[in-house]
N, C-alpha and C positions, 0 to 999 in steps of 0.2 A: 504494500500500500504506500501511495507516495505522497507526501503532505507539503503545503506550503501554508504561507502567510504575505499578507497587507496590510500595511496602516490605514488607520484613517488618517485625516487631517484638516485642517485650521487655515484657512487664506486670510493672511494676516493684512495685506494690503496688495492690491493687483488684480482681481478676480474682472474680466472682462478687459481690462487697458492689458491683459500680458498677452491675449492674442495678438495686439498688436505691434511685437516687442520689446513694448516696456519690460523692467524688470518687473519682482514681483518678488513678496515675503511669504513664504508659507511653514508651517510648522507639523510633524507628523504627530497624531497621538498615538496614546500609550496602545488605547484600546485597537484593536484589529480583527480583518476577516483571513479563518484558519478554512483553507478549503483541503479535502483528502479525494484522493484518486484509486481507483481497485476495479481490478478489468473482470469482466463478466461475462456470460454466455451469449452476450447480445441478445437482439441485433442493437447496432447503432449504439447512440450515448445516453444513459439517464442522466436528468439532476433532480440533486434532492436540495434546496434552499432550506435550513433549518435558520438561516438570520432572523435579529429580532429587527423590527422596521417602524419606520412611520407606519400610519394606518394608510393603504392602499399601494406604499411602493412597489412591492414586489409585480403587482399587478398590472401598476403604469407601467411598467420599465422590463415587461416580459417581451414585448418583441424585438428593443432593444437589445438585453440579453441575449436574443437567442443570435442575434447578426452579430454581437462583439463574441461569443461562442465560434462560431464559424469563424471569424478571421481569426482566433488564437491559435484555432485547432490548422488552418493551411499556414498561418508564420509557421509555427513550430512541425509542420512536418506529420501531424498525425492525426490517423484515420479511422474515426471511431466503427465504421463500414469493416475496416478488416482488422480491427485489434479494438472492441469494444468495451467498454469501461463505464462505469458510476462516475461521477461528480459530487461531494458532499458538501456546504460551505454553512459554515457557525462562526464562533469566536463572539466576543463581545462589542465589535464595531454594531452599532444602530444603521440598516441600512435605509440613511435618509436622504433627502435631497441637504446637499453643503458641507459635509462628510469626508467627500470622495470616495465612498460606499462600491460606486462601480469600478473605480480602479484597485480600491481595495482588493476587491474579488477577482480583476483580471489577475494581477499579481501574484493572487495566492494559489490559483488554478494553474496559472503557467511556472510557478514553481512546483506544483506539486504534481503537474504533469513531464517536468522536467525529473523530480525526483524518479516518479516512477517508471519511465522509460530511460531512465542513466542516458540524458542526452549532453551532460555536461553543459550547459550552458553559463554563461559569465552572469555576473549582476546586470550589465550593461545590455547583456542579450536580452534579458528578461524584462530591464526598463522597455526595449525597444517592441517585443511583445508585446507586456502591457500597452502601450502606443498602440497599436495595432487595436487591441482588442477596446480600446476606447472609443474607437472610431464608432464603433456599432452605437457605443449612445450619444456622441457629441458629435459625428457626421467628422468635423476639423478641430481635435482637439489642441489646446496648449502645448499639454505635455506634462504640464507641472502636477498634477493630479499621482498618475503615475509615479513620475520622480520621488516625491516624496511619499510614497506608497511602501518602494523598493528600498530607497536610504534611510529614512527616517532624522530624525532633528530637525532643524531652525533651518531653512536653506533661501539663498538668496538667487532668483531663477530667470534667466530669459530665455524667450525661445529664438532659433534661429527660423527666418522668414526666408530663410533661400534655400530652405530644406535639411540644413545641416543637424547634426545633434544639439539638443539645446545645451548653452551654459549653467552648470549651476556651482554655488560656491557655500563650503557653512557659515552661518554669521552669529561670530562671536557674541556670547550673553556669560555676564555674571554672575548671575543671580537667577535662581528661579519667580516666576510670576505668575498667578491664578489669572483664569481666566473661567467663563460662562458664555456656554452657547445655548441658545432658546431655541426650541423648534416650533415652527409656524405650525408643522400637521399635514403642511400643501406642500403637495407633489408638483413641482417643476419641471417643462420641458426645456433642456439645455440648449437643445436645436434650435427650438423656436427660438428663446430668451436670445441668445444670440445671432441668429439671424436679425433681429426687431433690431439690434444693439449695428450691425453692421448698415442694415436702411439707414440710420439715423445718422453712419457715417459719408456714407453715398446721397443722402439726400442734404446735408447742411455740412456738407466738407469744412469749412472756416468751424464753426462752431465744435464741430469733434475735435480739431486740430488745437483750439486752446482748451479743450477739457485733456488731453494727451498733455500740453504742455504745462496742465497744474498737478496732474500726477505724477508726471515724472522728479519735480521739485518735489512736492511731497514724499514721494518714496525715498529718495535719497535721506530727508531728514529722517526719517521713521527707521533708515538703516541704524543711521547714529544713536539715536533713542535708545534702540532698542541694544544696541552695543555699550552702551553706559549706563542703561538702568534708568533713564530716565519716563519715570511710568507717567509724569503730567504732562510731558510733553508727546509723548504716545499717545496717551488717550486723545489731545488736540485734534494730533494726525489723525486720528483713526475716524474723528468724529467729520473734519473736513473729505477724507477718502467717502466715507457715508454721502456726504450732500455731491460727491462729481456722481454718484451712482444714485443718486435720484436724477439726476440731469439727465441721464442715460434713459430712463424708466425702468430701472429693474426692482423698482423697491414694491412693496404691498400693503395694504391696510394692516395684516397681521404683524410682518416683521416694522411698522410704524409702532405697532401697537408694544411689540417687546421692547423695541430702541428705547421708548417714552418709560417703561416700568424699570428698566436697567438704572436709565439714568437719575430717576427720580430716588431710588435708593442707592446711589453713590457709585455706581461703575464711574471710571475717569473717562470712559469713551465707551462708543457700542458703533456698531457697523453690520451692514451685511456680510455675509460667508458665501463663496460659492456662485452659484446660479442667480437667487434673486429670485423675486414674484412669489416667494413661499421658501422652503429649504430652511435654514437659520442663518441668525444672526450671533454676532461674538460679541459680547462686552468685556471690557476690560476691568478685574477685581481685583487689583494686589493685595493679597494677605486673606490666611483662611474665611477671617471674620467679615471679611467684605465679599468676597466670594458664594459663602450661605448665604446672607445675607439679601444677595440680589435672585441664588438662584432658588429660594424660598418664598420670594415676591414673584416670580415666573409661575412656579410650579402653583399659587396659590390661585392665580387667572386662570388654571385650569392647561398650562402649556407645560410639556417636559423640557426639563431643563439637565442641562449636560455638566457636569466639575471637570475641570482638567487644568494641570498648571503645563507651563511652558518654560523648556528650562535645556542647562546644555547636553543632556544626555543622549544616548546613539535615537533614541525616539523621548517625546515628550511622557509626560505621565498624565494619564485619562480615566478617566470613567464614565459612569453614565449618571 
């Protein structure tokens, strides 16, 4: 039996400008999807999803599935037709929209499809799989999803736009810091969200091109921030990164609704995660007591709310 694993993770600032080469902050968490492999009398492939999910993920995001399924199984070479096998996928990642839920699980399949067939492949092959198997739900993915799926920690991320492998680099952190992700409930499509996100760049060119050029100053300072510890001036950014991605339209009544409860019990910032239009949002908590604190005001409106700190270890540390 051959088993793998994926992270989740945390876009810390980037999510929609890093298609367009900006960089981009993202952080793995602790929690992850553990998927196992065991070949069987056929025919073809089963899966058995045992993930715990928002209410109706698994559902929206089955046909998607089953198209990043097929391209993992011809990158890698294998044919569930003539060497047919299970798929199992658990572990503790929530699979929601803002997560990165579904590179989670390419990752964890295409290592545990690598285990079990002893195909040897590198970390690097398996990022570039996962890539691959992303496609089925985001059509043109980033990358960065993936990436920090396979590596884990703090990483500082650009994609190459001429096709190349993307850049990415760790970024130094001090100190650990709490952080809180809300879940809306609402199921997201990436495709569409993004697609809406690129009209808006083809139809008011000038106006996309200065919202590119306030993230980009932004990100930069959010690097250093985040490199010295400094959590008031993070939350700033985080909160300005928030308002270029209402100018986009990616935000919702719900994730308005968690931004406003975060903040009103002392997050230093709150932002969207991800996708947009549903999925979650991150607020910023340093220190236990502000952490419960906000994710106890979430969880009381009736939303689940996520713990997890950010800090410099080979992956963050997460829960649910």
């Amino acid at each position: 039996m051959g088993t793998g694993h994926g992270y989740g993770k945390v876009i810390l600032f980037g999510e929609h400008f890093v298609v367009y080469g900006l960089p981009a902050i993202v952080s793995a968490l602790g929690s992850r999807t553990v998927a196992t492999v065991e070949r069987t009398g056929g025919p073809g492939f089963e899966l058995a999803d045992h993930r715990l999910e928002s209410p109706g993920y698994k559902k929206e995001k089955f046909a998607e599935q089953s198209a990043s399924l097929e391209n993992i199984f011809s990158a890698m070479g294998v044919d569930p037709r003539q060497t047919p096998f299970r798929i199992m996928l658990g572990g503790d990642l929530v699979a929601a929209s803002g997560v990165g839920a579904s590179a989670a699980s390419c990752v964890a399949i295409a290592r545990a499809l690598n285990d079990e067939f002893r195909l040897g492949l590198s970390e690097e092959e398996i990022n570039a799989i996962g890539y691959e198997g992303e496609k089925g739900y985001h059509g043109t993915p980033s990358g960065i999803d993936n990436t920090a799926a396979v590596y884990g920690g703090v990483l500082r991320f650009r994609r190459d736009l001429q096709g190349g492998p993307p850049f990415f680099e760790p970024v130094r952190i001090r100190q650990t810091f709490e952080i809180v992700e809300g879940d809306t409930g609402v199921t997201a499509s990436t495709q569409q969200v993004v697609g809406d996100v690129r009209r808006i760049r083809e139809e008011q060119p000038e106006f996309f091109a200065g919202i590119l050029l306030s993230y980009e100053k932004l990100v930069a300072a959010a690097t250093r921030a985040i490199e010295s510890s400094g959590m008031e001036e993070l939350g700033r950014l985080m909160n300005e990164n928030l308002d270029l991605l209402r100018k986009i339209g990616v935000s919702s009544r719900e994730l308005e609704t968690l931004i406003e409860i975060a903040g009103a019990n002392g997050a230093l910032g709150a932002k969207i995660t991800g996708t947009g239009r549903g999925g979650l949002m991150v607020a910023l908590t340093p220190g236990k007591k502000s952490q419960e604190k906000v994710a106890l005001a979430i969880e009381k409106a009736g939303f689940r709310a996520f713990r997890a700190s950010i800090g410099p270890g080979p992956e963050s540390q997460g829960g649910r």
